[in-house]
Structures are given as C-alpha cells and as structure tokens.
N, C-alpha and C positions, 0 to 999 in steps of 0.2 A: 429721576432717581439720583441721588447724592452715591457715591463711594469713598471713603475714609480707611484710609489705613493707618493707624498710630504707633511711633515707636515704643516697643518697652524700653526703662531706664537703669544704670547703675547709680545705685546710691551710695556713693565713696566712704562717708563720714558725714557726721553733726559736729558744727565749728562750736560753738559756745553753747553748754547746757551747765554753766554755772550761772551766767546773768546778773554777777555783781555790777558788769556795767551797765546794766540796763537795758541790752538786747539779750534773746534769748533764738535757738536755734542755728542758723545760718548752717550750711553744707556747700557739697561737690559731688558732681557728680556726671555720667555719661551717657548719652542717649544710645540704643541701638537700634541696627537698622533689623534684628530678629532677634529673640521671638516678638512678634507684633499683634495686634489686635487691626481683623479687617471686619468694616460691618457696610453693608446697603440699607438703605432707607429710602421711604416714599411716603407722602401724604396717605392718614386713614384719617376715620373719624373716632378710632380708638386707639390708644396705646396698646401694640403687641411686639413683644419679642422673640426669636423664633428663633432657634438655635442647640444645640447638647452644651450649656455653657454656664457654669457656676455664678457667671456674670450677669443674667439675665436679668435678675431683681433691678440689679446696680442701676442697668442701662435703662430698667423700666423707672425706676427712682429720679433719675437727671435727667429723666425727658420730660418727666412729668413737670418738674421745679423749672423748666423755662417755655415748655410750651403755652400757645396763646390760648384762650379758654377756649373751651367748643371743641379745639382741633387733637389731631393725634398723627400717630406716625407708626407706621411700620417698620419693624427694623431687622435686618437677619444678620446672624452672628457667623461669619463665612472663615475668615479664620479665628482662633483664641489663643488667649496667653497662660501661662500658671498661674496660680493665684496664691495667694500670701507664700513665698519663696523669693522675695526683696525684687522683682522685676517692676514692681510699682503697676498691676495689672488695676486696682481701682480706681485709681487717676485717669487711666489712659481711655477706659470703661466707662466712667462715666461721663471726658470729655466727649469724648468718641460720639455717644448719643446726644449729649447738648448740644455739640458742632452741627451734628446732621439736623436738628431740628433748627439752630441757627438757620443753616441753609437754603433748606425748603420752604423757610418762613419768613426768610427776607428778615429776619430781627436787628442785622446789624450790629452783633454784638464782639467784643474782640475775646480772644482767648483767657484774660483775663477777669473779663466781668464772664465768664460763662463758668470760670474755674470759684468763682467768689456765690454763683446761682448755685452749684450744685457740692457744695461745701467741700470742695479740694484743697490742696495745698496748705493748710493750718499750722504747721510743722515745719515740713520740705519743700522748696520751692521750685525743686527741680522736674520734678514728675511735671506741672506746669509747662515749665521753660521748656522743655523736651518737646512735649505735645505743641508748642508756636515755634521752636525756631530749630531741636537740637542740636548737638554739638558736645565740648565739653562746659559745664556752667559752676559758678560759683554764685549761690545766694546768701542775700543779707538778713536774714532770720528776720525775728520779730522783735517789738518792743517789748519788754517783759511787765509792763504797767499796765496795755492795753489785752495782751493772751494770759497773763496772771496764774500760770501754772507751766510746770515740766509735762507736758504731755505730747502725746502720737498725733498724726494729721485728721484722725478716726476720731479723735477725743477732743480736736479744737475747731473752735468758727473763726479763728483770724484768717486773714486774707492773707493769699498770695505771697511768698516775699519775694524783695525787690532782687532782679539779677542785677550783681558788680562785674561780673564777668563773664563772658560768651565767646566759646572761639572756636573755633573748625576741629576736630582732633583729627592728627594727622595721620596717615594711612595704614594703621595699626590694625594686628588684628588679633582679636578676644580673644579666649576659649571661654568659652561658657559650661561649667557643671553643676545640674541641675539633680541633686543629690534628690529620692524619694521621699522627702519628709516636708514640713513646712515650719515656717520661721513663727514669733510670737505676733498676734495679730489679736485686734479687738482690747477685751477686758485685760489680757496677759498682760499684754503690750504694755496698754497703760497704768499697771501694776507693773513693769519694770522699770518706768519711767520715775515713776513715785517711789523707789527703793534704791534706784541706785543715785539720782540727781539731788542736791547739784553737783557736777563732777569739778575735781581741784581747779583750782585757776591756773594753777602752774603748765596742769596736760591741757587746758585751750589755749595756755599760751603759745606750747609748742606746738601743736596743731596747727597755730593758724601759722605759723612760722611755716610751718613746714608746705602748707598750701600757698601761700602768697612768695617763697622765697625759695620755691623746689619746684612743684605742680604748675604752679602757672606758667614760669620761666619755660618748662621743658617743653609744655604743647606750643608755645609760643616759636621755640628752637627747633622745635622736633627731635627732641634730646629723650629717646625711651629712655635710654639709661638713668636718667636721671628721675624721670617720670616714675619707674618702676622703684627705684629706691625710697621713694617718696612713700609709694600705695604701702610698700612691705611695713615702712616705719608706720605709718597710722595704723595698723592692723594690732600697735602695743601702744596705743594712745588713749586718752580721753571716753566721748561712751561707745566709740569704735570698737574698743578693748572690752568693754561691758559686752557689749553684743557678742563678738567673739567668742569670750569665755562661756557664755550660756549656752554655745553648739554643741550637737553630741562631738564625741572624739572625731567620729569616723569625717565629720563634716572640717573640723579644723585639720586632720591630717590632710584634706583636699591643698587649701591651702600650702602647707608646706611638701607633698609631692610638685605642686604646678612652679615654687620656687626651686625646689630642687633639681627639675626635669627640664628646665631652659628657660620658663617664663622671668622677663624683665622684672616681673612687681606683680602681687597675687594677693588677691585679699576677698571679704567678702560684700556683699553687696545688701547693706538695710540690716535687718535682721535676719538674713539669710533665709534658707541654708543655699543660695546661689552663691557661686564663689567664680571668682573671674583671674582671667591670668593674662596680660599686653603682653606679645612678641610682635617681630618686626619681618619673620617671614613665613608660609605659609606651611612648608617641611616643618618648622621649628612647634606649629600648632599642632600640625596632624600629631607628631612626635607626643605631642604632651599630652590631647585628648586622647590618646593610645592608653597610657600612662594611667589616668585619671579612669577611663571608662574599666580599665581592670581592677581598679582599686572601688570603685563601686560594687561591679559585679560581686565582690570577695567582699564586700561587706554590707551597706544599708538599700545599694541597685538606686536606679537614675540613668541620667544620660548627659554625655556632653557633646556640644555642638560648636564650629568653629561662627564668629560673628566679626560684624564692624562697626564702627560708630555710625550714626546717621546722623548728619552734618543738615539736617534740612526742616526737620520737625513732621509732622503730620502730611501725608497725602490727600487733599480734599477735592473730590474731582466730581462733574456731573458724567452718567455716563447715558 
C-alpha cells in the first residue's frame, strides 16, 4: 500500500499576462505544510475512490489517464483539502492519484511527466513545483505561440512551466483564513481571464521588479520585513489587482484586518477567497487569527488556522 500526502499551495501572483514579449503566465508562490490532501492506495482491478470528498471524480480521472490498461487501483481519500478557495486542491488531487498509481505500478515516471498525463499545470507552475519539491518558487510561464490564449490551468494543455527559482522559505509562519465562500473556477475563471487580459506592461513590469528585487532577495536574507512589504504591494498590481477587486468586501477587508493587526505582508491567494498573512512569531499569529476569526463570525463565517511552509514537497511512503 502507497501513502501520499500532498501540500496545498499559495499562489502569490501571475508575473506576465500581457505577453508582448512572448511568454505569457509565469508566478510565485508557497507551498504549505496544511491544509493537505492524504490518500492510500493499493492494487485492484478496477478504479474506485472512497472517500466524503468533492475530489473523487478528479482522482478517479488522473488515475485513469496513466494507469497501465487492465489494471486499477484503490484509492481512499483519508484527509481533504477546500476546493476552489485558491489552495490549488486540483493539482494536488489529481497528482496525488497519479503518484500512487506511478508507485504501485513501477511506471517510472517523474512529477513532471505525471503533471503533463493528467493535464495540470497549463497556467501555474507552481501547484506542480509544490507537489515535487516545496518551498518558496518562482515559475517561468509559458510561451505565448505555443499556449496561444490568456487562460486558467482548467482551460489550457500546455505543460508544466519551468521553475527559475526554489528555495526553502524561512521559518515563518501563516495565518490562514479560509472565508466560507469560493473563488472563480471553471467557465468563470476563464471568462475573467478573457475580459480583463492582456494586463499593462508597465504593472508586469513592476511586478516582476518587485519579485526578483524584493521577494526573492528577502527569503534568500530571511528579511520578513521586506518580504512582507513586497506581498502587500502586489495585492495593487497587475492581474493580482484584478483578482482582488472581484472579492466580496467582507473577503478584501480580511486582507487589510491581517495588515492592520501585525501581519508583515497579507494578501490573497489565486482567486481566493483564502487570504494569508507572514509573521515571524507565534503570539503575533494567534493575535491575528483572533482578529480575523471575529471578523468572519460578524460577517460571511469560515475559519482560520495558524500554518508553515513546507519546504519538502509531497510525502510518498509504502506503508
């Protein structure tokens, strides 16, 4: 029997969704070590999933597109994650089942060609990256010749993009508020994609400026401060700013409670409605998740929960 357990991701930002130079996409973003996806699996001779979990199609779906013909697999759903509330639960859903059938199958395949079998990553390259190495990551989008439209990873077959940058994030730690609603997903999604892109050149410019000459420097330093100033400036950038703006109120006031109430840098995560907030100690989180779970209660209701990076990628163990 295989045991996997996957991290969920933060999706910081999309670096270029203008594409006059040529690539399109690229982001940032951070693995966590919760909420996660754990699943077991075992040789059948049919595909079944077993589980109370929205995800079950998913994982029936990705086991199918790389198992060997004849065979099947078992699989039970023992923990689960949210699903569309920007923690990137499909990615991690559907490697999660490819891995295990990798596994038990001897196929030999690396994270990559399993993510490219069960059409992840088209967009985001970090949901990937997360699921083989996590940490913090920087990916290099796509070429905009070969994906040939502004769409969501749901809406495209390009592979994978390439990581330019992977590196441990340092001993920080989350809040996570996970407001009771859900972010645009599917058809929405890529109908937002197609109305608000392609976004100026001038906000990618300062984006990536602000990633390559703020963000990376400070996980490199261990410079929250600097880190933190960084996440609040993209939160008025590029299609960061788009996503943003199409939150209800009660979700963007998360946001600036978690800046107001101690959080280094506070922003949200994909198309939300998660919203995340770095400190550097653990009083300083309880402090805010206080904050934030009163400000729910009093308005849309959720929950939030203190987290850390997960600096390792996926758990894949025989047990």
């Amino acid at each position: 029997m295989i045991r996997i357990t996957s991290p969920s991701r933060l999706h910081l930002t999309l670096i270029d969704m203008n594409a006059s130079w040529g690539r399109i996409d690229g982001g940032a973003g951070i693995s966590l070590e919760s909420p996660h996806i754990t699943i077991s699996a075992e040789k059948s001779d049919q595909i079944e999933v077993a589980g109370d979990s929205i995800l079950k199609e998913r994982m029936e779906a990705a086991a199918g597109k790389v198992l060997p013909e004849g065979e099947g697999i078992r699989i039970l759903i023992e923990e689960d994650m949210y699903s569309h509330v920007g923690l990137g639960s499909g990615t991690q859903a559907s490697l999660s089942a490819a891995a295990a059938v990798n596994e038990l199958y001897g196929l030999g395949m690396g994270v990559r060609e399993l993510a490219i079998a069960v059409g992840r990553g088209g967009t985001s390259g970090i949901g990937v990256a997360s699921f083989e190495s996590g940490g913090f990551i920087v990916d290099g989008g796509h070429k905009f010749s070969e994906k040939g439209s502004f769409s969501p990873s749901s809406a495209s077959r390009a592979d994978p993009a390439p990581v330019l940058f992977r590196h441990d994030l340092p001993d920080w730690d989350i809040v996570l508020a996970l407001p009771d609603t859900q972010g645009a997903h599917d058809a929405k999604e890529a109908d937002i994609f197609r109305k608000v892109c392609p976004i100026p050149l001038n906000e990618v410019q300062e984006v990536s400026h602000m990633i390559l000459m703020k963000m990376m420097p400070a996980i490199i330093e261990d410079d929250i401060e600097a880190f933190g100033r960084a996440v609040n400036h993209i939160q008025t950038l590029g299609f960061k700013k788009r996503e943003v703006q199409l939150q209800r109120q009660a979700v963007r006031d998360v946001i600036t409670l978690m800046q107001e109430s101690g959080a280094y840098g506070a922003g949200m995560s994909s198309f939300g409605p998660v919203v995340y907030g770095v400190v550097d100690s653990r009083e300083d989180a309880a402090y805010i998740m206080e904050d934030v779970q009163d400000h729910l209660d009093r308005t849309i209701g959720g929950r939030v929960m203190i987290t850390q990076a997960n600096n390792t990628g996926a758990d894949i163990r025989r047990v």
